[in-house]
C-alpha positions as CSV (number, residue, x, y, z in Angstrom):
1,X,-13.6,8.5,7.9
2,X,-10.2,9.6,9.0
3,X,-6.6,9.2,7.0
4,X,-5.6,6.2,9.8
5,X,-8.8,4.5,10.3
6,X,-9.1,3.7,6.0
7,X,-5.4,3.2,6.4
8,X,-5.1,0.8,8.7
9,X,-8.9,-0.5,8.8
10,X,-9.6,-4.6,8.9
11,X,-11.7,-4.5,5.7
12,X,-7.9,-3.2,4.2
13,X,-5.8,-5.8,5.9
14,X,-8.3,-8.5,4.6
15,X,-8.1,-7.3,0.7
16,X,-4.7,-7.1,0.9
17,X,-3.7,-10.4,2.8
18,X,-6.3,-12.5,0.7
19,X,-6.8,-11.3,-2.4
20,X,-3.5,-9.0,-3.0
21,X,-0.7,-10.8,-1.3
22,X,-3.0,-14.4,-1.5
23,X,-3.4,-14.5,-5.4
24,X,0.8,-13.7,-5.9
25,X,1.8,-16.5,-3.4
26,X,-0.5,-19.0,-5.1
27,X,1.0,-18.0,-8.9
28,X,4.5,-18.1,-7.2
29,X,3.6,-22.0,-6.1
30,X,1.5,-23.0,-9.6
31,X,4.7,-21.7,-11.4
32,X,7.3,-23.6,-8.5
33,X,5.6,-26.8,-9.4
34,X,5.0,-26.1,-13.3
35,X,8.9,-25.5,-13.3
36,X,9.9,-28.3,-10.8
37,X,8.0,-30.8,-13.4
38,X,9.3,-29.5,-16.1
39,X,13.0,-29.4,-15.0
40,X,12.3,-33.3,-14.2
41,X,11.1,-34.0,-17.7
42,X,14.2,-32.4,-19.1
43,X,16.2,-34.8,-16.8
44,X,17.5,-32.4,-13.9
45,X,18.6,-34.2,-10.8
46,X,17.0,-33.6,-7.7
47,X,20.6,-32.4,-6.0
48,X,20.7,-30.0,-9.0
49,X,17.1,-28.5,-8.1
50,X,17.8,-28.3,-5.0
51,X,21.0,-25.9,-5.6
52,X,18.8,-23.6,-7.8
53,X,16.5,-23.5,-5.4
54,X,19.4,-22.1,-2.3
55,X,20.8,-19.7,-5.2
56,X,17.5,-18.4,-6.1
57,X,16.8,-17.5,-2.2
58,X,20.0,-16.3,-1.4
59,X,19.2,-13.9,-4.5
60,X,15.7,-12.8,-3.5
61,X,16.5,-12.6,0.3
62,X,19.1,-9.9,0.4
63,X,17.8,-7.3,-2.3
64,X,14.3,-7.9,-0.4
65,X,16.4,-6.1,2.8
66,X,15.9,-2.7,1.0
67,X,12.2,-3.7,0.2
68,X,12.0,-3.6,3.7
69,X,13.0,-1.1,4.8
70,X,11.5,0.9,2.0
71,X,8.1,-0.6,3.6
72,X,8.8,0.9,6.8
73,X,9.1,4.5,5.8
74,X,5.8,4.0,3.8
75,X,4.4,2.5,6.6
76,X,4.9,5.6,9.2
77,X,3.0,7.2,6.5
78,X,0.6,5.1,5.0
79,X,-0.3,2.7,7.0
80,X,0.4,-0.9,6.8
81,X,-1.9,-2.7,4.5
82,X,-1.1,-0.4,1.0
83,X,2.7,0.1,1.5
84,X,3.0,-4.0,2.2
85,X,0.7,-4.3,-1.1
86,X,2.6,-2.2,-3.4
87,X,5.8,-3.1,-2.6
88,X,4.7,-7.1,-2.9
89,X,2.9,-6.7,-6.0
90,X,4.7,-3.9,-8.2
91,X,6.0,-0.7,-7.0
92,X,8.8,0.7,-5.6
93,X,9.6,2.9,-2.8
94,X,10.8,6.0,-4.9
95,X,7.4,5.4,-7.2
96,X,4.9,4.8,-4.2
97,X,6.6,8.4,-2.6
98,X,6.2,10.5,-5.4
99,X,2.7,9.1,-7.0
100,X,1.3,9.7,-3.2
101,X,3.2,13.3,-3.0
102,X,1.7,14.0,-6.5
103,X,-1.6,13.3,-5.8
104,X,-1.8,15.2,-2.9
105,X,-0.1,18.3,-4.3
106,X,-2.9,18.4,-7.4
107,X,-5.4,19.0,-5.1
108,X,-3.4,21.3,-2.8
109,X,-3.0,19.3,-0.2
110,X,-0.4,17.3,2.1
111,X,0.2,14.5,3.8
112,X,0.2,15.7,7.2
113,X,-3.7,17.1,6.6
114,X,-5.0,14.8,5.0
115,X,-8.1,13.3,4.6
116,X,-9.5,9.7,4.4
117,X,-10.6,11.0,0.5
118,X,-7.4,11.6,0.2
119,X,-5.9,8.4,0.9
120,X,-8.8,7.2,-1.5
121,X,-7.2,9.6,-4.2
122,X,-3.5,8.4,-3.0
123,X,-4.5,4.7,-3.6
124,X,-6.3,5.0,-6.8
125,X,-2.8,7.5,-8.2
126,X,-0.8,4.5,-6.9
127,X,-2.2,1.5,-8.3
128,X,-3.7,2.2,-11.1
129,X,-1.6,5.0,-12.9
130,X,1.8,2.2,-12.6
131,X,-0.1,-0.2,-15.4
132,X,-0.3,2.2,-17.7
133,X,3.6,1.3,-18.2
134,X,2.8,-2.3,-18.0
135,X,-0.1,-1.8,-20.9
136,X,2.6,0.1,-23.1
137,X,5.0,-3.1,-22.5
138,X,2.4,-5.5,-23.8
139,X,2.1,-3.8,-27.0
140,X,5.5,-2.2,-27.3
141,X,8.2,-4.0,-25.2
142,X,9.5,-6.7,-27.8
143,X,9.6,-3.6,-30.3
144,X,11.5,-2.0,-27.9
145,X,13.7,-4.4,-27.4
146,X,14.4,-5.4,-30.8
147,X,14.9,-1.8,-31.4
148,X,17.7,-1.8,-29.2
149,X,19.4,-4.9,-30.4
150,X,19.7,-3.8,-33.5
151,X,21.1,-0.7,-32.2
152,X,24.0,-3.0,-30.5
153,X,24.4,-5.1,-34.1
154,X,24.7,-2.0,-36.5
155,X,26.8,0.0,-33.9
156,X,28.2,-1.0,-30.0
157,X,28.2,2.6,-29.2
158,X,24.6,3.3,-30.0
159,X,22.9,0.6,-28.3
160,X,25.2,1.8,-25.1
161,X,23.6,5.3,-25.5
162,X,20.1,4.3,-26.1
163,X,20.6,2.5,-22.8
164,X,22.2,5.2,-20.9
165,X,19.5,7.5,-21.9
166,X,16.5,5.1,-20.3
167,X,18.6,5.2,-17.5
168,X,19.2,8.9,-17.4
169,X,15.5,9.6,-17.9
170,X,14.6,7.7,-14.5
171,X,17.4,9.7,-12.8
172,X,15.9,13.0,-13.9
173,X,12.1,12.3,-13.1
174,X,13.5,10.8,-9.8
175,X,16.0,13.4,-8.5
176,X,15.3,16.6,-10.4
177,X,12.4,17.0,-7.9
178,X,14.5,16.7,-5.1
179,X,17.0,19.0,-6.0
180,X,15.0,21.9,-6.6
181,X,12.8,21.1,-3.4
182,X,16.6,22.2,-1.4
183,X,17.1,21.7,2.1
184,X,16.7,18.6,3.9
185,X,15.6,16.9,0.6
186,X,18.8,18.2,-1.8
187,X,21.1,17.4,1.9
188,X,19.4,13.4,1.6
189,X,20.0,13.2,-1.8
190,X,24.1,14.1,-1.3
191,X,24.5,12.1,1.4
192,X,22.7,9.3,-0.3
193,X,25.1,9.7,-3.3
194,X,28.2,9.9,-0.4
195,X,27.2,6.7,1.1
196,X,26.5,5.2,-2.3
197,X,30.3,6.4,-3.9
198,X,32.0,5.1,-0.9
199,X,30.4,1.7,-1.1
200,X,31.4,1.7,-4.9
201,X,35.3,2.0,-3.9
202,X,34.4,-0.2,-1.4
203,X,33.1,-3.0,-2.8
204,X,36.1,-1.8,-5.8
205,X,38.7,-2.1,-2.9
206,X,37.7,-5.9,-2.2
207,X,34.6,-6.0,-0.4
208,X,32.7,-7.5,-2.9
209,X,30.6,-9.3,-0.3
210,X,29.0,-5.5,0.1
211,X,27.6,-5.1,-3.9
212,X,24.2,-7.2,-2.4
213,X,23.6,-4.6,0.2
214,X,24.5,-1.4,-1.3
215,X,20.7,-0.4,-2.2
216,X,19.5,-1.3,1.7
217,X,22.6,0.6,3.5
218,X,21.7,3.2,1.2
219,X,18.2,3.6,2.4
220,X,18.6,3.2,6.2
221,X,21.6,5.8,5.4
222,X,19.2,8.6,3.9
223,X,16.7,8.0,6.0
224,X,19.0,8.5,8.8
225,X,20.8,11.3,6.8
226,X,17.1,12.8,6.5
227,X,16.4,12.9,10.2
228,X,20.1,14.7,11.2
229,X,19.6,17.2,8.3
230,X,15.5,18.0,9.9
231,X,16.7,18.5,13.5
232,X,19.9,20.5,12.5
233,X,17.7,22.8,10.3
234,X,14.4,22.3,12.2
């Protein structure tokens, strides 16, 4: 079979929709009611459950924006079903990018050629390979985080470093890539950061109201950024 017709075939759309998407919506009502009862047996007022339950959607609804439109630059090329799968189970747009690029480039191949094996390969790089972090976290995550409270108890500085390093880490594996690639990926990746910093002095400046949409204008931003920079050095 074809790239397009596993892609986007039925038998896909039904796996997903049922027993992807289906099985997270039903945990996300057992846990709505588990809580709800709960709350009531600790003597929370209806009015009071009902405000945590506005917060809670106002809090979900506008980082989701990026989700979004993360899924639609998947979806140009990957179909519908997997990009709407990942990104509502566990993934991100970044992760779901480079796993699929990486999977394609260990067998020589790209995106634009390939095959419905392929996309077998893509999915199985995808979803599988992400739980190896999740396995680690089962065994090692309180450690971890023990780890780095003590780091913050013995010395303030320390546990600020061991954090900054997780988060330089991600930056490298993320970006590096990019930067050697050059061209239109490197010109993305600048104007990404441009339309990030000026948000930051933004938001700094007073506009405080922007902070909850910084990650989605960033995203429609590079991906606009990324289709000026491909016809001006197409």
């Amino acid at each position: 079979m074809e790239f397009m017709q596993i892609a986007e075939s039925p038998s896909l759309y039904i796996l997903v929709g049922v027993f992807g998407i289906g099985a997270v919506l039903i945990m996300a009502v057992v846990f709505l009611r588990k809580s709800w009862i709960r709350a009531n047996e600790l003597g929370y007022t209806h009015d009071q459950l009902k405000d945590v339950v506005k917060s809670s959607l106002s809090f979900s609804l506008v980082p989701s924006i990026a989700i979004v439109v993360g899924f639609f630059s998947l979806a140009a090329m990957l179909g519908v079903p997997w990009p709407w799968y990942r990104l509502s189970v566990i993934g991100s747009v970044a992760y779901e990018i480079m796993a699929a690029d990486m999977a394609l480039s260990s067998i020589g191949r790209e995106l634009v050629n390939a095959s419905g094996t392929d996309f077998t390969l893509m999915m199985y790089v995808m979803s599988v390979s992400i739980t190896g972090g999740l396995i680690t976290i089962l065994f090692l995550g309180k450690k971890l985080q023990e780890g780095t409270l003590k780091l913050k108890e013995k010395d303030a500085h320390w546990g600020a470093l061991a954090n900054s390093c997780f988060m330089l880490t991600i930056v490298v594996v993320l970006v590096i890539p990019m930067i050697l690639e050059g061209g239109v990926s490197l010109l993305t990746l600048l104007s990404s950061a441009l339309i990030a910093i000026i948000l930051s002095l933004l938001v700094k400046a007073g506009a405080k109201w922007l902070s909850s949409f910084v990650l989605a204008i960033c995203l429609i931003g590079a991906m606009a950024s990324s289709v000026l920079w491909t016809n001006l050095l197409g």
